[in-house]
PLY file of the C-alpha trace (Angstrom):
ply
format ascii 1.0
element vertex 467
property float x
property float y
property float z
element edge 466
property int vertex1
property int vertex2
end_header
-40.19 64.39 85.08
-38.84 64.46 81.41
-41.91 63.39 80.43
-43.82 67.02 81.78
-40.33 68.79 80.11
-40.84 66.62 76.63
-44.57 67.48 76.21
-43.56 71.41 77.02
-41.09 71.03 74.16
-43.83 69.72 71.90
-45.82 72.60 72.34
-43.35 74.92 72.30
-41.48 73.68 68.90
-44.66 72.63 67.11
-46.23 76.41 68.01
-42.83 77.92 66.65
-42.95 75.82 63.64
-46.02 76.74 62.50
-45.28 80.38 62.95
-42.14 80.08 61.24
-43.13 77.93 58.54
-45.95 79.57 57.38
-45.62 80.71 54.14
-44.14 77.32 52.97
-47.29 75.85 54.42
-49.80 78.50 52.32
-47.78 78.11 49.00
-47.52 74.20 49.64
-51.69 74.23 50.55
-51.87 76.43 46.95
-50.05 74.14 44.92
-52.21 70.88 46.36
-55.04 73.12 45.33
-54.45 74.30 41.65
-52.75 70.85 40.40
-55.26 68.42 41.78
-58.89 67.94 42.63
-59.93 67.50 46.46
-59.07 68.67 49.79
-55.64 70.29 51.07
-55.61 68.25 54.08
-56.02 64.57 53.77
-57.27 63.32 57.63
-56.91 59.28 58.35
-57.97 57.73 61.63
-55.01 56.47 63.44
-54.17 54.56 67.12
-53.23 57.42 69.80
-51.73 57.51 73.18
-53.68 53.81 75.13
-55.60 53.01 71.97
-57.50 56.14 71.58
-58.34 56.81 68.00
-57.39 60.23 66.34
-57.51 62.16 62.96
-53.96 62.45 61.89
-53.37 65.89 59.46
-51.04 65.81 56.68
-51.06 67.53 53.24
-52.87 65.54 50.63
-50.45 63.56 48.34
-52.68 61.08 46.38
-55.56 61.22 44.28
-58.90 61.62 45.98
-59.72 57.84 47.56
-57.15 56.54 46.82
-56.74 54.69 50.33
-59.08 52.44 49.09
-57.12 50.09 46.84
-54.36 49.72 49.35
-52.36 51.13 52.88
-49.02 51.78 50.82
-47.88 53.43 47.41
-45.97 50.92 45.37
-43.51 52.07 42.49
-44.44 54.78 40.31
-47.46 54.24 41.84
-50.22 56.78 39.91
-52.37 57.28 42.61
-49.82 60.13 43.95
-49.77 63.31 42.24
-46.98 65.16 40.80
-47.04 67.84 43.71
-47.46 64.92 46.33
-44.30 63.00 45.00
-42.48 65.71 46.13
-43.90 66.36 49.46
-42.89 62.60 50.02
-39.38 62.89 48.87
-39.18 66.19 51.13
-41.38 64.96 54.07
-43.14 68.15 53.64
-46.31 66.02 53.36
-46.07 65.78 57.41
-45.83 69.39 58.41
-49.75 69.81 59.66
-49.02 67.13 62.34
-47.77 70.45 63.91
-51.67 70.92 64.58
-52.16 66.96 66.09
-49.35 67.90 68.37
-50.57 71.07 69.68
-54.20 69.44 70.38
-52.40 66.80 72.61
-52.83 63.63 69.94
-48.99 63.32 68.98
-45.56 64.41 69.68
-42.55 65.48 68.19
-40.67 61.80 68.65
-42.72 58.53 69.70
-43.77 55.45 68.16
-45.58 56.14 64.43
-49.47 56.36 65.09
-50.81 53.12 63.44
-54.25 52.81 61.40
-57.10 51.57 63.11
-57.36 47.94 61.01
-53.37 47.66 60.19
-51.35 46.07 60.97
-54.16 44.28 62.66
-56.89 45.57 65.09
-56.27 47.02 68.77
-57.94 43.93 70.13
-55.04 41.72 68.26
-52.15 43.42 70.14
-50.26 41.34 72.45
-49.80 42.96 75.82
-46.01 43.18 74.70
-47.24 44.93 71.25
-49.86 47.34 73.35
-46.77 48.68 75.32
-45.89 50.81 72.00
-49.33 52.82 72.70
-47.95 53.87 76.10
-47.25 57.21 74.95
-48.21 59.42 72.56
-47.30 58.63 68.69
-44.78 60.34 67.32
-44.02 62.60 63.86
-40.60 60.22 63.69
-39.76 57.69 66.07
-36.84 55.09 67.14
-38.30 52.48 64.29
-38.40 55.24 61.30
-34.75 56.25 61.88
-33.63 52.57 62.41
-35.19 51.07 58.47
-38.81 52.48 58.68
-40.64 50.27 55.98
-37.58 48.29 55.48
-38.24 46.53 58.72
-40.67 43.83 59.11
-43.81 44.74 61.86
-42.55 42.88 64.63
-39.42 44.26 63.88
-40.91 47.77 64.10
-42.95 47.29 66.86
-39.82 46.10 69.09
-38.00 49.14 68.21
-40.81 51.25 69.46
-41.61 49.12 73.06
-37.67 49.73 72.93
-38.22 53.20 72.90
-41.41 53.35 75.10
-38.99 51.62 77.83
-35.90 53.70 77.52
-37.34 57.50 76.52
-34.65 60.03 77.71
-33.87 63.51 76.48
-30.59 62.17 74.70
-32.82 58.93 73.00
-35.25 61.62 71.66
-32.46 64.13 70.57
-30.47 61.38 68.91
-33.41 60.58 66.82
-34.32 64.04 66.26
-31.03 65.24 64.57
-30.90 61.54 62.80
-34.56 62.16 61.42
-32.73 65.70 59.80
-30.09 64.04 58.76
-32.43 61.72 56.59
-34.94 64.18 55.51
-31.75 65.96 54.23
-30.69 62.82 52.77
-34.02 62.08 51.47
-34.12 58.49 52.80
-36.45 56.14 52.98
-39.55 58.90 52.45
-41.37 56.81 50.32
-43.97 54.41 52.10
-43.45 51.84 50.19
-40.82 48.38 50.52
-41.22 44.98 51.50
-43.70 45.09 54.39
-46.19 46.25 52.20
-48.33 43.04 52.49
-47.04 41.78 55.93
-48.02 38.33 54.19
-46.90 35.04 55.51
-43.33 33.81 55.54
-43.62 30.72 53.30
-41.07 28.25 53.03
-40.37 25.52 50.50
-38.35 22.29 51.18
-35.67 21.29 48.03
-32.15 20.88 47.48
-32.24 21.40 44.09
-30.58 24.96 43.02
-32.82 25.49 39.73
-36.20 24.56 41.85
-34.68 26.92 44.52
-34.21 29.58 42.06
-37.91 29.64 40.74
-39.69 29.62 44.02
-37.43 32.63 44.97
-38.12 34.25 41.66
-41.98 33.09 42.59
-42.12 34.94 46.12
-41.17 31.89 48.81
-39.03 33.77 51.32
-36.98 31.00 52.76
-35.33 27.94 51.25
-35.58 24.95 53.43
-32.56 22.56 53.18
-33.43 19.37 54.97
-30.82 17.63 56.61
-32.92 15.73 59.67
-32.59 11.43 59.28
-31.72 10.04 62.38
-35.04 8.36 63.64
-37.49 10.43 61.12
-37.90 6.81 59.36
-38.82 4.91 62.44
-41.28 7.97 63.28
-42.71 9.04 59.92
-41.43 5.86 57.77
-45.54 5.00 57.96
-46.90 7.69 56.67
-47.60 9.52 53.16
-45.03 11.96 53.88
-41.16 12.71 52.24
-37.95 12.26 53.97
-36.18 14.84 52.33
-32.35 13.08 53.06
-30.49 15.81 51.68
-26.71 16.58 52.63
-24.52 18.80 53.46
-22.89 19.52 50.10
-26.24 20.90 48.42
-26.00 23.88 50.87
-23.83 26.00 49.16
-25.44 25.47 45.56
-28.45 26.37 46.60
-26.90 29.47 48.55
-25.01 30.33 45.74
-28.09 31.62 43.64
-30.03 32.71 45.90
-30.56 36.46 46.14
-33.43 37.41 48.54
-34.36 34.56 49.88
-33.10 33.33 52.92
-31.73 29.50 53.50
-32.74 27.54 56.00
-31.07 24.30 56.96
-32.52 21.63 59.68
-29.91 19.49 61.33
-30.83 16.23 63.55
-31.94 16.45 66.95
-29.18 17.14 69.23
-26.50 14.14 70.02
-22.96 14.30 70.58
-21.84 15.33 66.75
-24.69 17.84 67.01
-21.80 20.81 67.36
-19.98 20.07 64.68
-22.63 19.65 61.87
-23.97 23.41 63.07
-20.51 24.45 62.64
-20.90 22.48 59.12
-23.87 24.16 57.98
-23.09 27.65 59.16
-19.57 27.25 56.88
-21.89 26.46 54.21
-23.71 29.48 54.15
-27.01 28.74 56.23
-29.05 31.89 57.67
-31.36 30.03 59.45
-30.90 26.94 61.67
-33.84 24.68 62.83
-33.27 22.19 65.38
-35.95 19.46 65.21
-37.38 16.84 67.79
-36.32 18.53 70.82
-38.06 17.80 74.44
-36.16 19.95 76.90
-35.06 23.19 77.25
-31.27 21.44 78.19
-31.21 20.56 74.21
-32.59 23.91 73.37
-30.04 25.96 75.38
-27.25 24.11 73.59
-28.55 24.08 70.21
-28.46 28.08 71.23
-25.27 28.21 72.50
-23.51 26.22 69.50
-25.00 28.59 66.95
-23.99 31.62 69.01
-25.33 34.02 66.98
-23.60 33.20 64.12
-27.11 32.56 62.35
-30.70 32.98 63.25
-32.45 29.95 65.59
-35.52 28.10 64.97
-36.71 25.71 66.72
-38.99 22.79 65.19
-41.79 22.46 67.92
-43.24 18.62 67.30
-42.90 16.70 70.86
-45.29 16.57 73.24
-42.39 16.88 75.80
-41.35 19.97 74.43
-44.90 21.20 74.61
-44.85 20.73 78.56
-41.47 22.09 78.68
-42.47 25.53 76.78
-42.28 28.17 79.39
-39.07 26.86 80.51
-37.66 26.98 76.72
-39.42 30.17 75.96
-37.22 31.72 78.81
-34.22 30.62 76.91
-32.18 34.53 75.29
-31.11 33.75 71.55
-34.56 32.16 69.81
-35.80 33.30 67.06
-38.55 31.41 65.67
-40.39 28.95 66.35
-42.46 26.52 63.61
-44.92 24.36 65.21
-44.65 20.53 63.66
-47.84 19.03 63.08
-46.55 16.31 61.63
-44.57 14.45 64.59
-46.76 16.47 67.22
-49.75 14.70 66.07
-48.17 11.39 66.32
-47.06 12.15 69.85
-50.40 13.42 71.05
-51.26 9.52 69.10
-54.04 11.71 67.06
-55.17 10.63 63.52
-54.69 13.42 61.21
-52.37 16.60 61.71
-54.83 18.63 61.70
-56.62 17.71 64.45
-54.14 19.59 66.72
-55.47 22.84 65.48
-59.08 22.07 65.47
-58.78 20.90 69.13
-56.93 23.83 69.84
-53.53 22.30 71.09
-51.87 24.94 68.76
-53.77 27.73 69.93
-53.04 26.90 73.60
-49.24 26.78 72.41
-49.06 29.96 70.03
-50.85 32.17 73.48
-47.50 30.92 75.29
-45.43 31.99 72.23
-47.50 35.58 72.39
-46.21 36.78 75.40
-42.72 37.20 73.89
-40.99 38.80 70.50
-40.05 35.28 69.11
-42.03 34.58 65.46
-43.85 31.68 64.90
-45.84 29.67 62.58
-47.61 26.11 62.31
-47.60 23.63 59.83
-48.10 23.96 56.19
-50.21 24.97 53.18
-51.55 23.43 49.86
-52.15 25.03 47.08
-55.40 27.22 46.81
-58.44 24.59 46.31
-56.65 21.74 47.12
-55.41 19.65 50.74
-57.93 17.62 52.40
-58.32 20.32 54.61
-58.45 23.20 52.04
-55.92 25.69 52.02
-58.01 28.55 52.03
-59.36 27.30 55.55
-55.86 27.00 56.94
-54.47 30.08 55.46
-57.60 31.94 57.63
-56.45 30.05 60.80
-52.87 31.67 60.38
-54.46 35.17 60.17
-56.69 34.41 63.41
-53.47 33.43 65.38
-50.95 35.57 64.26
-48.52 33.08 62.69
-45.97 34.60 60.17
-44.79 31.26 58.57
-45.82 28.48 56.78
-44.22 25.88 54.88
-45.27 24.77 51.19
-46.44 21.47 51.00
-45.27 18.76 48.71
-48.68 18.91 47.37
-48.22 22.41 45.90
-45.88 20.82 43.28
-45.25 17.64 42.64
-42.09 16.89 41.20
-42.96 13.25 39.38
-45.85 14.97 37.13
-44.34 18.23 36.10
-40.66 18.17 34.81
-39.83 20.79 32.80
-38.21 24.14 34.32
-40.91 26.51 32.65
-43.89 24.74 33.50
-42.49 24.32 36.91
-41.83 28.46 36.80
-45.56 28.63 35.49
-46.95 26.61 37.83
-45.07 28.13 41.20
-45.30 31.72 40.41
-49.48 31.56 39.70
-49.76 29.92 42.61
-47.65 31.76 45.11
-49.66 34.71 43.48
-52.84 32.91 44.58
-52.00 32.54 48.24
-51.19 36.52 48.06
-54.06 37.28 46.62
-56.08 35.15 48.82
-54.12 36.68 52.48
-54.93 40.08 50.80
-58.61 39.29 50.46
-58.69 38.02 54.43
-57.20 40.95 56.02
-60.16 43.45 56.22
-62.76 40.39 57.66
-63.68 40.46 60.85
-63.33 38.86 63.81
-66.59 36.98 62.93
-65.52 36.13 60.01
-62.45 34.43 61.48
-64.76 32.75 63.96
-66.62 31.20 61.75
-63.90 29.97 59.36
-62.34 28.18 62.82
-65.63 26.35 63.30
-65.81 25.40 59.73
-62.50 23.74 60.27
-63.71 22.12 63.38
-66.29 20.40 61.61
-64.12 19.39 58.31
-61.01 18.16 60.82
-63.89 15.54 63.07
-65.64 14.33 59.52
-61.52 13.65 57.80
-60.75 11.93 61.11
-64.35 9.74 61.42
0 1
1 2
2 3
3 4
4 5
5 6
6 7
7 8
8 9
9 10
10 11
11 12
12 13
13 14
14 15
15 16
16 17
17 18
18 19
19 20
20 21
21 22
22 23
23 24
24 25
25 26
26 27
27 28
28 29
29 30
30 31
31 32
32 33
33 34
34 35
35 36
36 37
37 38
38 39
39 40
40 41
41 42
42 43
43 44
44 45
45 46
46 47
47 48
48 49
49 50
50 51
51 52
52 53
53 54
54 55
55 56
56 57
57 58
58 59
59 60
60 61
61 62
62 63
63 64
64 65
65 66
66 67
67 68
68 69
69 70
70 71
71 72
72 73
73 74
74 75
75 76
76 77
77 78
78 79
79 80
80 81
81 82
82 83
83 84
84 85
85 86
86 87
87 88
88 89
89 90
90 91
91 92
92 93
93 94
94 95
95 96
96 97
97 98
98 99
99 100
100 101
101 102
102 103
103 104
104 105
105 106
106 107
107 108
108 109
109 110
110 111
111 112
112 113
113 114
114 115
115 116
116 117
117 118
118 119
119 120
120 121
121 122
122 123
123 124
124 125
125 126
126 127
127 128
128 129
129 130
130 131
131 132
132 133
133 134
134 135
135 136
136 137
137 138
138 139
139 140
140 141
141 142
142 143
143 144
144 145
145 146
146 147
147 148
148 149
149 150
150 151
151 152
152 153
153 154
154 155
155 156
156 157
157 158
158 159
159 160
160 161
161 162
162 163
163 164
164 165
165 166
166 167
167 168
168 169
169 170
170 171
171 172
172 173
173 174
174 175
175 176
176 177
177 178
178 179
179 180
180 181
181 182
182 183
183 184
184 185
185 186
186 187
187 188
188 189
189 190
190 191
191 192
192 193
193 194
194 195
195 196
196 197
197 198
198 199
199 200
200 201
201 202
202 203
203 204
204 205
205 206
206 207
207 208
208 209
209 210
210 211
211 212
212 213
213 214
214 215
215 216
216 217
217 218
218 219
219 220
220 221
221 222
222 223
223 224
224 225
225 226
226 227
227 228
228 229
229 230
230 231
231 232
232 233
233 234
234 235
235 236
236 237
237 238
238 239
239 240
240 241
241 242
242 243
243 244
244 245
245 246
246 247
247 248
248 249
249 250
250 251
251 252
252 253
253 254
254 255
255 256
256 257
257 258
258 259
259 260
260 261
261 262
262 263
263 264
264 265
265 266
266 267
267 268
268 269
269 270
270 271
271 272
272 273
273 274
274 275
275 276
276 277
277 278
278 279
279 280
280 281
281 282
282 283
283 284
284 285
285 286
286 287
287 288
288 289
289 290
290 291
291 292
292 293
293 294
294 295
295 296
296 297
297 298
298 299
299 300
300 301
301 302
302 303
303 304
304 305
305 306
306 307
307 308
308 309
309 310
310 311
311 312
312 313
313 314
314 315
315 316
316 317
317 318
318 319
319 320
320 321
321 322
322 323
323 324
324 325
325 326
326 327
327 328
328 329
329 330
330 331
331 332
332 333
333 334
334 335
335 336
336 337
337 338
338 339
339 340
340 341
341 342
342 343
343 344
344 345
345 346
346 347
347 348
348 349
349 350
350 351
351 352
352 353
353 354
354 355
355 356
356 357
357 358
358 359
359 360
360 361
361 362
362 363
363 364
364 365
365 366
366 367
367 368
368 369
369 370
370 371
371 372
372 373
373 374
374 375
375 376
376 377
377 378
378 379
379 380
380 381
381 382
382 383
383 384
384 385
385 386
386 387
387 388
388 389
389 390
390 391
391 392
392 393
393 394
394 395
395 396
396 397
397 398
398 399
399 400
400 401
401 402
402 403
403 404
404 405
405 406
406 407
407 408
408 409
409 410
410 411
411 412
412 413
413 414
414 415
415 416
416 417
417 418
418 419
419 420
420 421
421 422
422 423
423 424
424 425
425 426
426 427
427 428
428 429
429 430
430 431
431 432
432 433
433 434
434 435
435 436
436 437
437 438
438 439
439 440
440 441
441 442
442 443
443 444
444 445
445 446
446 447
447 448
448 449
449 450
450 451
451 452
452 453
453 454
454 455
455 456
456 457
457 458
458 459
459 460
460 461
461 462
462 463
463 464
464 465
465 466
């Protein structure tokens, strides 16, 4: 019923709008015109009401084209004109939606109409994800008045299934006088912030506060503190890899210059002193807790229940038990991530080389499982650009295919027995964290094809490595 009410109100408000707002409108459309070459009304493409596409209206803020060299403004950015920087800062640069609402493509409140190719393409959306496109977009919504580009996608997208599931005449009332309150404020009206790239989450292992310092200061987004011993030697002890063995008391260092970056700290595998090192960690100033070599969802659902929500969860995904177990786990209230382990998975599954898992799509199989909830996940890890015996570039293409947000940086993006000194170790970091940007930002236009034939290209590379 509120439904029939809500899209009476739309008509009825937008219509009276217009009317009232009229001469702001002409004397806005006037100053777009004499200031700035091109069109009054800039009109985009977006994702209606079940996928339909749509021209959104708004007054034109940027240069002609300027949509070209990128889906947000950054800082001072000079592709938006004088006149359009304050349309921003006033939201005035929204008003013509009036007209998308009266032809029956938007609505007052409702989830922000996406673009057609971002965040990713219709056909990527997760049935949980398509939920948001069960009603028609809105001018503001419940995401834009809870952080707006200050919250991650899947962070946005959960806000709007939230409201998709629980629209009401009070929801959409408390967002309408809270979406007044921050045009008056003049919040958050720039679309710009840290989602800009919706790039992977990359993580790099050390317990060394200066090395933690440059990667930050490079771009990795989580510190990885790595606590795990019991039994990694009698799993791992035979192969090329580190065993980190780092301990408790290089927590806090590392958290105490750290700035944006999170910290993430992996305990053992749960045992009967499993409790108190969480309690250890969490003291110490860890954000993020990963449990490793788990098999049931018994260990999972404690590892929960002593962090209770006193930091996020992540789980390390790397037996084959715990593969078989999944649907069981995934049921489990309080996850937040989970990082699939290639390195002790492939072991388990008695395979040659890591990457086999992902060729033979045993990862796939497990990230379609992950898909049907909100948790984040993320597989193995990445080289620099050019270099792995799988190259990186290959790998980085298979984490845009599936979806994974995270990615830890391997021990062969810098290796601490060549390179020594801090600068050259600051050199070396922030050109290539800027490569693996530059490289995601290349990928995300390609199509589907394009994915599709990257996959079999790492198919073949993955069976001539392990012949």
């Amino acid at each position: 019923m509120y439904k029939i009410i809500k899209r009476l109100f739309d008509v009825l408000i937008s219509a009276f709008g217009l009317i009232l707002l009229l001469p702001l409108l002409v004397i806005v459309a006037l100053m777009i015109k004499f200031t700035s070459k091109g069109p009054v009304i800039f009109k985009q493409e977006r994702l209606g009401k079940n996928g339909s596409v749509f021209k959104i209206w708004k007054f034109r803020t940027m240069v002609v084209g300027a949509e070209k060299q990128g889906v947000y403004e950054s800082k001072n950015d000079a592709r938006v004109t004088g006149i359009g920087r304050i349309l921003r800062k006033l939201s005035l640069d929204e008003l013509p939606q009036f007209v998308n609402i009266l032809k029956g493509d938007m609505s007052i409140i409702g989830p922000r109409p996406t673009l057609t190719y971002h965040p990713w393409p219709l056909e990527d959306y997760t049935d949980f994800q398509r939920k948001r496109l069960n009603v028609r977009p809105g001018v503001t919504g419940y995401a834009q008045v809870n952080g707006r580009k200050n919250v991650e996608w899947n962070e946005r997208i959960k806000l709007d299934v939230y409201y998709v599931e629980n629209i009401s005449f009070w929801l959409d009332t408390k967002i309408f006088f809270k979406t007044i309150k921050n045009i008056l404020l003049m919040k958050d009206n720039y679309n710009e912030g840290k989602t800009v790239n919706n790039n992977l989450t990359l993580m790099y292992i050390t317990n060394e506060p200066k090395l933690a310092l440059v990667a930050e200061e490079s771009g990795i987004d989580w510190i990885f503190v790595d606590l795990e011993i019991k039994g990694k030697e009698a799993r791992q002890g035979h192969l090329d890899t580190v065993i980190s063995k780092h301990s408790l008391s290089d927590i806090k260092p590392i958290k105490n210059v750290l700035t944006k970056s999170k910290l993430l700290v992996r305990v053992n595998p749960i045992d009967e002193t499993s409790k108190i090192e969480i309690d250890n960690v969490i003291t110490e100033g860890a954000e993020i807790v990963m449990l490793p070599f788990f098999k049931t969802s018994g260990e999972v659902k404690k590892f929960v229940d002593y962090v209770n929500k006193r930091a996020k969860v992540c789980l390390l995904l790397e037996t084959p038990e715990a593969v078989e177990n999944l649907d069981e786990i995934l049921n489990i209230k309080g996850i937040d991530y989970i990082h699939i382990g290639l390195n002790d998975l492939h072991l388990g599954y008695e395979r040659k080389f890591m990457f086999e898992l992902l060729a033979d799509g045993t990862v796939e199989n497990i990230i379609n499982k992950i898909k049907k909830t909100t948790i984040k996940y993320g597989f193995g890890g990445i080289a620099r650009i050019g270099y792995g015996d799988l190259p990186a570039e290959l790998i980085i293409m298979e984490h845009y295919r599936l979806k994974s947000e995270m990615a830890i940086v391997s021990r062969q993006f810098y290796d601490s027995k060549k390179i020594v000194n801090v600068d050259e170790v600051k050199s070396l970091f922030k050109k290539e964290v800027s490569k693996i940007r530059k490289y995601e930002n290349d990928i995300k236009r390609l199509s589907n094809n394009e994915f599709i034939r990257n996959q079999n290209d790492v198919i073949k590379i993955v069976k001539k490595i392990i012949e």
